[in-house]
LUMGU-153541 format. One record per atom (N, C-alpha, C): x, y, z; atom name. Coordinates in nm, 2 decimals, m for minus. Example, Ala and Ser with C-alpha at 12.3 -4.5 7.8 and 13.67 -1.06 7.14 Angstrom:
BEGIN
+--------+--------+--------+------+
|     c1 |     c2 |     c3 | name |
+--------+--------+--------+------+
|   1.32 |  m0.57 |   0.78 |    N |
|   1.23 |  m0.45 |   0.78 |   CA |
|   1.32 |  m0.33 |   0.78 |    C |
|   1.28 |  m0.22 |   0.71 |    N |
|   1.37 |  m0.11 |   0.71 |   CA |
|   1.29 |   0.00 |   0.79 |    C |
+--------+--------+--------+------+
//
This chain:
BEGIN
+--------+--------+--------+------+
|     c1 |     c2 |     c3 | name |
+--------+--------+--------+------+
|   1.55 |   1.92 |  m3.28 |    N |
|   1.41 |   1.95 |  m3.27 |   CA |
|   1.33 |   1.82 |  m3.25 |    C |
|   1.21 |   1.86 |  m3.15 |    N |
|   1.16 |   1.69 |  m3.10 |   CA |
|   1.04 |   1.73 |  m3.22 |    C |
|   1.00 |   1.65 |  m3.29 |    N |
|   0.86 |   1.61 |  m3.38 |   CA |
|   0.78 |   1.54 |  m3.30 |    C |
|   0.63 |   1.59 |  m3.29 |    N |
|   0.52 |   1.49 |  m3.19 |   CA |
|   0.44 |   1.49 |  m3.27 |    C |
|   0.38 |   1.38 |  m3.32 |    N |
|   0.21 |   1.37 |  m3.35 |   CA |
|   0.15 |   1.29 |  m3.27 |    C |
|   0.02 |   1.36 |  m3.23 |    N |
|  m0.07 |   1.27 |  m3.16 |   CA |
|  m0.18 |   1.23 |  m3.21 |    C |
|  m0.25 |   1.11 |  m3.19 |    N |
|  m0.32 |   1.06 |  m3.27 |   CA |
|  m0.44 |   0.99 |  m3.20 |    C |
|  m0.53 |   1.03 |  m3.22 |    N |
|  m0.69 |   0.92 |  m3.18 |   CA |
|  m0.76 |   0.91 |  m3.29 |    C |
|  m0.89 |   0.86 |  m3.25 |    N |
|  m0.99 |   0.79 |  m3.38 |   CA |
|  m1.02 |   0.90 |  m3.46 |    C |
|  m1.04 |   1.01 |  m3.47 |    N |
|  m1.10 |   1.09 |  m3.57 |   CA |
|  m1.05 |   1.24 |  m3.55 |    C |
|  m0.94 |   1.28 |  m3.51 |    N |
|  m0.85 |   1.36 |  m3.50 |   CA |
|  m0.91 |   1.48 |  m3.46 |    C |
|  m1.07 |   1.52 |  m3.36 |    N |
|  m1.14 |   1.66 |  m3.39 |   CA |
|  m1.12 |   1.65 |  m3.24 |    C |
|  m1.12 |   1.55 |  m3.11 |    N |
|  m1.12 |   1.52 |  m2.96 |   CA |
|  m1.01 |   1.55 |  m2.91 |    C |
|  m0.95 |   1.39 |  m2.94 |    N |
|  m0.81 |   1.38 |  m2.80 |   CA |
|  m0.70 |   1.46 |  m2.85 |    C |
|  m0.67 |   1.42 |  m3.02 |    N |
|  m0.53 |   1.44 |  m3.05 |   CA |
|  m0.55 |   1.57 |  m3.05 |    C |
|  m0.66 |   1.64 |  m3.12 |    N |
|  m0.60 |   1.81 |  m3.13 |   CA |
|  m0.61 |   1.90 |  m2.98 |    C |
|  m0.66 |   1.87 |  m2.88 |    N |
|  m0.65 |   1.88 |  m2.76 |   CA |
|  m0.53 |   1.89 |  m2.72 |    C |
|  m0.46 |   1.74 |  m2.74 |    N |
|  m0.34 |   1.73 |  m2.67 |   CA |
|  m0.22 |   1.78 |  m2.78 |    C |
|  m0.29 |   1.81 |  m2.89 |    N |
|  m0.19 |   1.95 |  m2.97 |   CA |
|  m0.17 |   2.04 |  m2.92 |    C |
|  m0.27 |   2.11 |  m2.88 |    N |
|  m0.25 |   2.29 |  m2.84 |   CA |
|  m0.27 |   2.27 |  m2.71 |    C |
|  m0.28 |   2.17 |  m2.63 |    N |
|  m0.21 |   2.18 |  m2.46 |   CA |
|  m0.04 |   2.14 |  m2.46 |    C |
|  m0.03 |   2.07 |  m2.57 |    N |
|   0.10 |   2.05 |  m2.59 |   CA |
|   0.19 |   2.19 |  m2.60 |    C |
|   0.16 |   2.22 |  m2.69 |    N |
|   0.19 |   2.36 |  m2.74 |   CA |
|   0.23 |   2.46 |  m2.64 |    C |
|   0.09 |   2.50 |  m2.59 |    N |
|   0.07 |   2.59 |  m2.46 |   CA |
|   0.20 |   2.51 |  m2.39 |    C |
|   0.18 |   2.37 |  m2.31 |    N |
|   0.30 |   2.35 |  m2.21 |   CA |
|   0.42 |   2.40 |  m2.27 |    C |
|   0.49 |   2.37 |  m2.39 |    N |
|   0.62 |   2.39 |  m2.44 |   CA |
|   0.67 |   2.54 |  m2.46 |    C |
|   0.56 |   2.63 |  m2.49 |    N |
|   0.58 |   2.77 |  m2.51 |   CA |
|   0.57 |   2.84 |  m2.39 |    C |
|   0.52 |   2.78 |  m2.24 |    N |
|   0.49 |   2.83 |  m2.12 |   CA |
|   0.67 |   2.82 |  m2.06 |    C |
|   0.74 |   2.71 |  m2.13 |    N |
|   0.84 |   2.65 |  m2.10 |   CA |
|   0.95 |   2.71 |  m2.16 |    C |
|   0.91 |   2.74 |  m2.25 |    N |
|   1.04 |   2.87 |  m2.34 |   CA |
|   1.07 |   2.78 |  m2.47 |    C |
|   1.04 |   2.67 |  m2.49 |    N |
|   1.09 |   2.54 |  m2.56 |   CA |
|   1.01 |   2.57 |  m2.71 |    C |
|   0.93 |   2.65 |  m2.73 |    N |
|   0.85 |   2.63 |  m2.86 |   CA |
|   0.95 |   2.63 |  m2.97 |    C |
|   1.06 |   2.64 |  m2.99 |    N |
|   1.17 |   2.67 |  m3.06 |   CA |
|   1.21 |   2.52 |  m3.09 |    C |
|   1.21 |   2.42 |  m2.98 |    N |
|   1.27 |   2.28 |  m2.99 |   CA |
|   1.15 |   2.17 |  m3.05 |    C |
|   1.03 |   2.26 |  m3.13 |    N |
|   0.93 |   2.12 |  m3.11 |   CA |
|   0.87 |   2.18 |  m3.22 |    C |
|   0.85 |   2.09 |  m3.28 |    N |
|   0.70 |   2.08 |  m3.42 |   CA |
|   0.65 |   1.99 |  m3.38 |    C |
|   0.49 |   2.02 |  m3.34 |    N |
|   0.39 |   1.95 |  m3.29 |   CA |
|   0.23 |   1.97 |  m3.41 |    C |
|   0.26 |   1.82 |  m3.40 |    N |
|   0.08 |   1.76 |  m3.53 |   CA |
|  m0.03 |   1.71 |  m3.41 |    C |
|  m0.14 |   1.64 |  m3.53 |    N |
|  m0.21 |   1.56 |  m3.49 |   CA |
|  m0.24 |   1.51 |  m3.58 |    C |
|  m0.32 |   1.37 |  m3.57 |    N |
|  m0.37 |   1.30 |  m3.65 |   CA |
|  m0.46 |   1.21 |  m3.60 |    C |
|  m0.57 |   1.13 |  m3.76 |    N |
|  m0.65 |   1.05 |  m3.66 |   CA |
|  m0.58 |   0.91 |  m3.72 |    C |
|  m0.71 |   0.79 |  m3.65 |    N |
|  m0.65 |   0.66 |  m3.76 |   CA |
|  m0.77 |   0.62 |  m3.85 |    C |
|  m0.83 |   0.69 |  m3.84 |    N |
|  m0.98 |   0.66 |  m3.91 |   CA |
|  m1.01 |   0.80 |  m4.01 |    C |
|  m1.09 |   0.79 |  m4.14 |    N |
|  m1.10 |   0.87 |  m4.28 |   CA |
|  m1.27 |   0.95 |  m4.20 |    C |
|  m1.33 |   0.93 |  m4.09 |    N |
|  m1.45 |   0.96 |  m4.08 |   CA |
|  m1.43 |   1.11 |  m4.04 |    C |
|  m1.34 |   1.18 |  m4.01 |    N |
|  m1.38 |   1.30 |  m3.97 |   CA |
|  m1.27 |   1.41 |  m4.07 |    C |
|  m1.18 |   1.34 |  m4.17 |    N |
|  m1.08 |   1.41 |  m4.25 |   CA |
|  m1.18 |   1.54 |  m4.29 |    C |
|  m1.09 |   1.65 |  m4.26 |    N |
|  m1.13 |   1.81 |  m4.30 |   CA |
|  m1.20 |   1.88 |  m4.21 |    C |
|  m1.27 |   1.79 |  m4.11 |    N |
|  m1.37 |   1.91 |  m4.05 |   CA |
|  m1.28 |   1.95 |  m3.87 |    C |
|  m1.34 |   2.04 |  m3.87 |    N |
|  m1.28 |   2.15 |  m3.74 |   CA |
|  m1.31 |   2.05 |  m3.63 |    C |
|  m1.21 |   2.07 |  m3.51 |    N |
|  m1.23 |   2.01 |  m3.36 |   CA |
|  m1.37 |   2.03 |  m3.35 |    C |
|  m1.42 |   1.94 |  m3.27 |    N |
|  m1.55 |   1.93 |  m3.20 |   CA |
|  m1.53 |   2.02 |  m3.09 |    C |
|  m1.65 |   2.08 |  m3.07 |    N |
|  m1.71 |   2.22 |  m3.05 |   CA |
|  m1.65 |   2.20 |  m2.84 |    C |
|  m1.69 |   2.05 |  m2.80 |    N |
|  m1.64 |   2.06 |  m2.66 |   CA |
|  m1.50 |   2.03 |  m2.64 |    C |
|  m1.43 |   2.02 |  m2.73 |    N |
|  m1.23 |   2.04 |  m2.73 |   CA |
|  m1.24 |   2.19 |  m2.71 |    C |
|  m1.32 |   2.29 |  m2.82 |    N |
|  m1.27 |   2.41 |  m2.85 |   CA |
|  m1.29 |   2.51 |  m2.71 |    C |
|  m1.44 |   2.46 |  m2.66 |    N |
|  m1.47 |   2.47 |  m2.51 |   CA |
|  m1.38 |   2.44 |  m2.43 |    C |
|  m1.29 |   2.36 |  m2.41 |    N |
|  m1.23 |   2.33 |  m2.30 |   CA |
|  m1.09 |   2.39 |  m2.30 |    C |
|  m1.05 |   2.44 |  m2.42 |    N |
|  m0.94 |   2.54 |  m2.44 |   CA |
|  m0.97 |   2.65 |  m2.38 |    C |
|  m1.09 |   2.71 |  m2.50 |    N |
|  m1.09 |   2.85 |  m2.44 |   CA |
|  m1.13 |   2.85 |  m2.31 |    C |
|  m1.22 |   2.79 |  m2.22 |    N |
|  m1.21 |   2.76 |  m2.10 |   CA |
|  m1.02 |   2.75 |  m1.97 |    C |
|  m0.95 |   2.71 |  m2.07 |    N |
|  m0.81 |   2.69 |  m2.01 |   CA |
|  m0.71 |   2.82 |  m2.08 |    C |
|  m0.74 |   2.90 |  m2.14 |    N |
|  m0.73 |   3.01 |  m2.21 |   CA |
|  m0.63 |   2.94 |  m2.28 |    C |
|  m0.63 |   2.84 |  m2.37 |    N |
|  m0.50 |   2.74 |  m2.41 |   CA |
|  m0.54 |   2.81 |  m2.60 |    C |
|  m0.45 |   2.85 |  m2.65 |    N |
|  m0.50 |   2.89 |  m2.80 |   CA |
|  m0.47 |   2.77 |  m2.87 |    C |
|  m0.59 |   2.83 |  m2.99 |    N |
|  m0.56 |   2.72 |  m3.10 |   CA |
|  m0.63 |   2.79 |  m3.21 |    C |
|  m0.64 |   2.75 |  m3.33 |    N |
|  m0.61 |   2.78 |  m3.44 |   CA |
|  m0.67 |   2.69 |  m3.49 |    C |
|  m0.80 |   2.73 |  m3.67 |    N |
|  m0.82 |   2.67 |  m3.74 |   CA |
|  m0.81 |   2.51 |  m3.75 |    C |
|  m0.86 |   2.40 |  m3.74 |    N |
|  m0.82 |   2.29 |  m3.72 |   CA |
|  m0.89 |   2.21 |  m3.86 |    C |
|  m0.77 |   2.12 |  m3.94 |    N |
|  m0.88 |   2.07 |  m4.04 |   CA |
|  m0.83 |   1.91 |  m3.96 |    C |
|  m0.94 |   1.79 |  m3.96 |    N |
|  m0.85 |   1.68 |  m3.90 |   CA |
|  m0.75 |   1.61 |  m4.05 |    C |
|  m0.68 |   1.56 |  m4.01 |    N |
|  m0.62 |   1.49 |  m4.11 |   CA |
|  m0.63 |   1.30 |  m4.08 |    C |
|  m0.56 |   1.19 |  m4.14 |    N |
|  m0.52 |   1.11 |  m4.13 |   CA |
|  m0.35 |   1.12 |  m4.12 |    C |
|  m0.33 |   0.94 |  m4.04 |    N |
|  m0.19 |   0.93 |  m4.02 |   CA |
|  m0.18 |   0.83 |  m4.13 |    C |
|  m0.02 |   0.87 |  m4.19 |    N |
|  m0.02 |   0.83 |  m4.34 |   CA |
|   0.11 |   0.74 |  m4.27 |    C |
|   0.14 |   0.65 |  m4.37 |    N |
|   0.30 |   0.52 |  m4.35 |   CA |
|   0.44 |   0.62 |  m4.32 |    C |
|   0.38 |   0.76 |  m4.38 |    N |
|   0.53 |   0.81 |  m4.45 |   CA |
|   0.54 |   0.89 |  m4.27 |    C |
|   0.46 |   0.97 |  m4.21 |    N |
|   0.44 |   0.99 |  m4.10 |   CA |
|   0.56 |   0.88 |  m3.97 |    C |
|   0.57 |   0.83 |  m4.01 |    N |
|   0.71 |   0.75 |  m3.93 |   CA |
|   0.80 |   0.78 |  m3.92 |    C |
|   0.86 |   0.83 |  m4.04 |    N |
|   0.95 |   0.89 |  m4.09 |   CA |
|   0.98 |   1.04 |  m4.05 |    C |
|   0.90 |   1.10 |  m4.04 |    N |
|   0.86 |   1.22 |  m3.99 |   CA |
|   0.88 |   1.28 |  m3.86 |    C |
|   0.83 |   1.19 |  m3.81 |    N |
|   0.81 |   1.25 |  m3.62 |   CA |
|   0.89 |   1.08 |  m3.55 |    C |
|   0.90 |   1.19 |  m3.47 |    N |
|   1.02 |   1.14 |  m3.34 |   CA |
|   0.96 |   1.07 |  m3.22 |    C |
|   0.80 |   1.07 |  m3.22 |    N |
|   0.70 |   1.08 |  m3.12 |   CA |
|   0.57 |   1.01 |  m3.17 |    C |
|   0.53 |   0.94 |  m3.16 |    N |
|   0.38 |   0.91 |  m3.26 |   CA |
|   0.27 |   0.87 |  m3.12 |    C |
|   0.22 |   0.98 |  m3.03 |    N |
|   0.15 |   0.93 |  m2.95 |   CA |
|   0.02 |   0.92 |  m2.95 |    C |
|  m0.07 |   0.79 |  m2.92 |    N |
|  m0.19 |   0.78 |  m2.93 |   CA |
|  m0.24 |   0.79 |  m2.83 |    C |
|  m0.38 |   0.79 |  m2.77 |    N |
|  m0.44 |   0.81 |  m2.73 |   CA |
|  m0.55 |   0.69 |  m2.61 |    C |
|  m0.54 |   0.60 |  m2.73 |    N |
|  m0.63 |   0.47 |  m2.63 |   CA |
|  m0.53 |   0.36 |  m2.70 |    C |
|  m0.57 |   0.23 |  m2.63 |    N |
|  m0.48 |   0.13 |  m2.69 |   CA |
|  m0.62 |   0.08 |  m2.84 |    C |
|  m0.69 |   0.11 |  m2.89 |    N |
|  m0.76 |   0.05 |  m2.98 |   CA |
|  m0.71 |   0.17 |  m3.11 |    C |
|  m0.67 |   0.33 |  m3.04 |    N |
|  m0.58 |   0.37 |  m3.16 |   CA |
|  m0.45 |   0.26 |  m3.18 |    C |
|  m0.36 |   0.27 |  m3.08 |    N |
|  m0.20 |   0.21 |  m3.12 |   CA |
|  m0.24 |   0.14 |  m3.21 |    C |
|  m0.40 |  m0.01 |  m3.20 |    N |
|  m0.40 |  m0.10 |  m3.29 |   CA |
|  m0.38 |  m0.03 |  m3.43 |    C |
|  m0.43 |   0.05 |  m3.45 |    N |
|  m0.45 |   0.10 |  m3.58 |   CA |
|  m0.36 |   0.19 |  m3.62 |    C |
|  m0.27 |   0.23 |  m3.54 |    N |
|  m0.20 |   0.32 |  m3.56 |   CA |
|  m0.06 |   0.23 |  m3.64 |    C |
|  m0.05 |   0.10 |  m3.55 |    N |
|   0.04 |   0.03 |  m3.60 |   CA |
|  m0.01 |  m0.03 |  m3.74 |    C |
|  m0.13 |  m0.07 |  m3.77 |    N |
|  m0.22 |  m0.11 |  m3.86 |   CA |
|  m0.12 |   0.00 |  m4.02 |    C |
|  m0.12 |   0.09 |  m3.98 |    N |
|  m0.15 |   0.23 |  m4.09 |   CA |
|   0.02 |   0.17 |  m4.11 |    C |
|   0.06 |   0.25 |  m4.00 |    N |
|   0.25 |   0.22 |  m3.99 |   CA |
|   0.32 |   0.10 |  m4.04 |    C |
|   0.27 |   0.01 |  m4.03 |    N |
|   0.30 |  m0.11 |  m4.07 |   CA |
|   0.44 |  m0.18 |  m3.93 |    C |
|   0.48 |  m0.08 |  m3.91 |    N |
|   0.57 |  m0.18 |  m3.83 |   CA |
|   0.65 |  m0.01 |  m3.69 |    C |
|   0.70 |  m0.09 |  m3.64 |    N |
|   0.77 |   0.01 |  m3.52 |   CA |
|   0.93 |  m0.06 |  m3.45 |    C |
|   1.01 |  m0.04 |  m3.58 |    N |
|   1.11 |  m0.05 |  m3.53 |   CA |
|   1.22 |   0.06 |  m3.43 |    C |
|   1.18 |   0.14 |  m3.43 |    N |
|   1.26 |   0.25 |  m3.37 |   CA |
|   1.17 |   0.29 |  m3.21 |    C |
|   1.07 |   0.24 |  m3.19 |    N |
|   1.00 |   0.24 |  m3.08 |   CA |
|   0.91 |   0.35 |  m3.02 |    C |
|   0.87 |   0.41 |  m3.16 |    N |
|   0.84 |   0.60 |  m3.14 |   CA |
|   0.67 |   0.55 |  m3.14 |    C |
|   0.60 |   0.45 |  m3.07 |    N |
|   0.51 |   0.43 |  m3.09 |   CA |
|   0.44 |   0.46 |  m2.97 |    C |
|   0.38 |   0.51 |  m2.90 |    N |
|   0.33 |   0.47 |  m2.77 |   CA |
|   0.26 |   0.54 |  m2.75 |    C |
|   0.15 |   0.53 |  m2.60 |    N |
|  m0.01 |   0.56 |  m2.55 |   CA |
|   0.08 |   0.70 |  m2.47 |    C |
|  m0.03 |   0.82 |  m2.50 |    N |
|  m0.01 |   0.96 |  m2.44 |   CA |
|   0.05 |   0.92 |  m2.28 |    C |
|  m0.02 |   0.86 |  m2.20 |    N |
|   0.02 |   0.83 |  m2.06 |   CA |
|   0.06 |   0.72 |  m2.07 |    C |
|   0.13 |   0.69 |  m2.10 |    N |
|   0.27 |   0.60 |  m2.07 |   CA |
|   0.33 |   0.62 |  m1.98 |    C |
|   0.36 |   0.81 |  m2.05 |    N |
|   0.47 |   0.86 |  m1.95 |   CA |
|   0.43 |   0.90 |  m1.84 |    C |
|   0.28 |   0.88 |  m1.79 |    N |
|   0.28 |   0.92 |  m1.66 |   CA |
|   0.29 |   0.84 |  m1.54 |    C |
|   0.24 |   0.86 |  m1.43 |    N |
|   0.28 |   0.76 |  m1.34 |   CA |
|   0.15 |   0.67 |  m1.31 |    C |
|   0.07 |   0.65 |  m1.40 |    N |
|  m0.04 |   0.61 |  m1.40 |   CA |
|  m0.12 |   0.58 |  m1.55 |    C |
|  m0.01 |   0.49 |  m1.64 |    N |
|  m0.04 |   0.48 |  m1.80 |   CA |
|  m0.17 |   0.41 |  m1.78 |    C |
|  m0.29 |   0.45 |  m1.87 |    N |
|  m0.42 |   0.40 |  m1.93 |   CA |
|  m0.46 |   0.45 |  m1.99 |    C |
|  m0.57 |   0.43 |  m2.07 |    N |
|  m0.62 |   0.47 |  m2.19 |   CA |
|  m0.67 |   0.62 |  m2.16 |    C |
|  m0.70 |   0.75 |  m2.25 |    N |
|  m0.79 |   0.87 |  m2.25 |   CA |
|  m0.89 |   0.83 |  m2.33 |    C |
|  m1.05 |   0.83 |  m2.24 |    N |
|  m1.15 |   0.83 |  m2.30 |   CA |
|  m1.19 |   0.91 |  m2.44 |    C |
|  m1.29 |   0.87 |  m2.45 |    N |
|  m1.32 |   0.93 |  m2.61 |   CA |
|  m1.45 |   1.04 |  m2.57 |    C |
|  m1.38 |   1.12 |  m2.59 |    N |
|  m1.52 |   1.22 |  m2.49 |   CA |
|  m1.63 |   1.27 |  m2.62 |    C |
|  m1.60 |   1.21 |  m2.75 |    N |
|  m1.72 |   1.18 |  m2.86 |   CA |
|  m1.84 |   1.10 |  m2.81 |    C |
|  m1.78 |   0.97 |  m2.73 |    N |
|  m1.85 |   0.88 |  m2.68 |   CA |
|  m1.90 |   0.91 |  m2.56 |    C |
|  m1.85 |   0.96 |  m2.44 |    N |
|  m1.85 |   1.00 |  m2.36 |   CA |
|  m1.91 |   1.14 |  m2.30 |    C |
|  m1.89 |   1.21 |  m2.34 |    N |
|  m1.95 |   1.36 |  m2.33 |   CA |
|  m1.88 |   1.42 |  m2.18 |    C |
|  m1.77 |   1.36 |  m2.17 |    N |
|  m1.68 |   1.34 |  m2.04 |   CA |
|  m1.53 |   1.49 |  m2.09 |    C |
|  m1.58 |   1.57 |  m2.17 |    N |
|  m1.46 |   1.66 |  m2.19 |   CA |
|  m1.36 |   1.67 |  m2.08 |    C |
|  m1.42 |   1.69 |  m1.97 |    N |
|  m1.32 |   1.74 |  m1.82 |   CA |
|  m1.22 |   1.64 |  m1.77 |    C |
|  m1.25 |   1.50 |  m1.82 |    N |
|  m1.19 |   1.39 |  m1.76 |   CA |
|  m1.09 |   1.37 |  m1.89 |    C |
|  m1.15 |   1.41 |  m2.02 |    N |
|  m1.02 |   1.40 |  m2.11 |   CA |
|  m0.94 |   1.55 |  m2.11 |    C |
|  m0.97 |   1.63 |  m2.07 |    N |
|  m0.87 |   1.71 |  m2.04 |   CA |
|  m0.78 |   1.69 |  m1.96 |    C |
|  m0.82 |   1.67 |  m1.79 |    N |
|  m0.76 |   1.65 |  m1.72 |   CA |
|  m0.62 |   1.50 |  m1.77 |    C |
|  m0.66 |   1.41 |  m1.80 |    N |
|  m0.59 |   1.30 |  m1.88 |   CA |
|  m0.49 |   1.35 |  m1.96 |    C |
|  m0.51 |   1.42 |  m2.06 |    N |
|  m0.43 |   1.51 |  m2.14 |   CA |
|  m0.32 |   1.61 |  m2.11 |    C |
|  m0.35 |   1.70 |  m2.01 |    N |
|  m0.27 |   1.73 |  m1.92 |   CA |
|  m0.17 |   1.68 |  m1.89 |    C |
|  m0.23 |   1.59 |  m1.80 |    N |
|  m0.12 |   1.49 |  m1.71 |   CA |
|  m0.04 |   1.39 |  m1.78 |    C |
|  m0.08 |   1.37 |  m1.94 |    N |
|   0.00 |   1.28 |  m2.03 |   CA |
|   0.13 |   1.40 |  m2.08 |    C |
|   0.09 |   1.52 |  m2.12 |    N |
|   0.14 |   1.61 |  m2.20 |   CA |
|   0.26 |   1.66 |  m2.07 |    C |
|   0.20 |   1.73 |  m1.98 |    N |
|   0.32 |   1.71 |  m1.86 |   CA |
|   0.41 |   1.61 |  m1.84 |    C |
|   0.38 |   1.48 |  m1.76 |    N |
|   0.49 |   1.35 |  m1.82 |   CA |
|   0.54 |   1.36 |  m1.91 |    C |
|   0.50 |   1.38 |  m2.03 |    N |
|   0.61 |   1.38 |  m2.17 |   CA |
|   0.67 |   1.44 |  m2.16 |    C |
|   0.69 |   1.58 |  m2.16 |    N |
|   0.77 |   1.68 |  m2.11 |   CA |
|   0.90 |   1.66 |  m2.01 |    C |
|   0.84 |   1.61 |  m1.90 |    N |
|   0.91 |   1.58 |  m1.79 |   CA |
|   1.03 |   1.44 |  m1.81 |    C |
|   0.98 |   1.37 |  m1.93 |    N |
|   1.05 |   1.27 |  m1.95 |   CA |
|   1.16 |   1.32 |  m2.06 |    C |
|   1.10 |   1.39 |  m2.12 |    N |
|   1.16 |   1.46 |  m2.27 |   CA |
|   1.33 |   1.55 |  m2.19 |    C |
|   1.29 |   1.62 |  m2.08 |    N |
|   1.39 |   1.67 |  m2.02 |   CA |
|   1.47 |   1.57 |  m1.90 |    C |
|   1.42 |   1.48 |  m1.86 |    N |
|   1.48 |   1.38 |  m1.78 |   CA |
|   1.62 |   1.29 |  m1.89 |    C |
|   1.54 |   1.28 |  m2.02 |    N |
|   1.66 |   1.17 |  m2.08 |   CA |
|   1.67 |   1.30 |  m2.15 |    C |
|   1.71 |   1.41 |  m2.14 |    N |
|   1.77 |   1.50 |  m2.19 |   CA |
|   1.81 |   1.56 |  m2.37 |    C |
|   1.67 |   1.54 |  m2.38 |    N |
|   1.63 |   1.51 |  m2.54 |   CA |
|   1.56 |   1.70 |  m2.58 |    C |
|   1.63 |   1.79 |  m2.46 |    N |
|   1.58 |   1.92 |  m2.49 |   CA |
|   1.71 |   1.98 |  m2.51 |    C |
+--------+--------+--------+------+
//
């Protein structure tokens, strides 16, 4: 079983997004059986409260389900845990490694990495850009996928 958590600044945007598009892709795939998928943020400002209102728009817009959301933080022990620790912008990883303290096993890396065009996903808190972090999200969560079955880790 692959473990993913995904992680941005305040866990209600990118990461629970790219949770339940995660999701949606792996169960479209027959795979929900191979994956326990989280989120998390790296910042205490938004711990407990529900996705922001344009994530939950842009699901039910993509008829993508999701479910009750409280945000949490990413804790040291979280390393240990998941197989996958993907962030979101490079000023999460800072933090993300901040929290983690260290990344010897190499399970650290930015959502689109794995695509064919790694950069950061905007912060559509700051932004009001939902469409462009969806579409981003997508295209990170697809490449992961695609990499996940390429090195044969399904």
């Amino acid at each position: 079983m692959q473990k993913v958590l995904f992680v941005c600044l305040g866990n209600i945007c990118r990461s629970p997004m790219a949770e339940y598009i995660f999701k949606d892709i792996v169960a479209k795939n027959g795979q929900e059986k191979n994956f326990y998928i989280s989120s998390a943020a790296t910042s205490t400002e938004e711990i407990g409260n529900d996705m922001h209102y344009g994530t939950k728009e842009k699901l039910l817009e993509h008829n993508i389900p999701f479910q009750k959301h409280r945000a949490k933080q990413l804790k040291k022990e979280d390393y240990d845990k998941y197989d996958y620790i993907l962030g979101m912008d490079h000023w999460n990883l800072k933090n993300m490694l901040r929290i983690l303290k260290s990344d010897p096993e190499d399970k650290v890396k930015l959502l689109l990495d794995y695509s064919d065009a790694p950069r950061d996903i905007a912060d559509p808190w700051y932004t009001g850009g939902f469409d462009v972090t969806y579409s981003d999200v997508v295209e990170g969560c697809e490449a992961f996928l695609e990499y996940l079955k390429d090195k044969k880790k399904l």
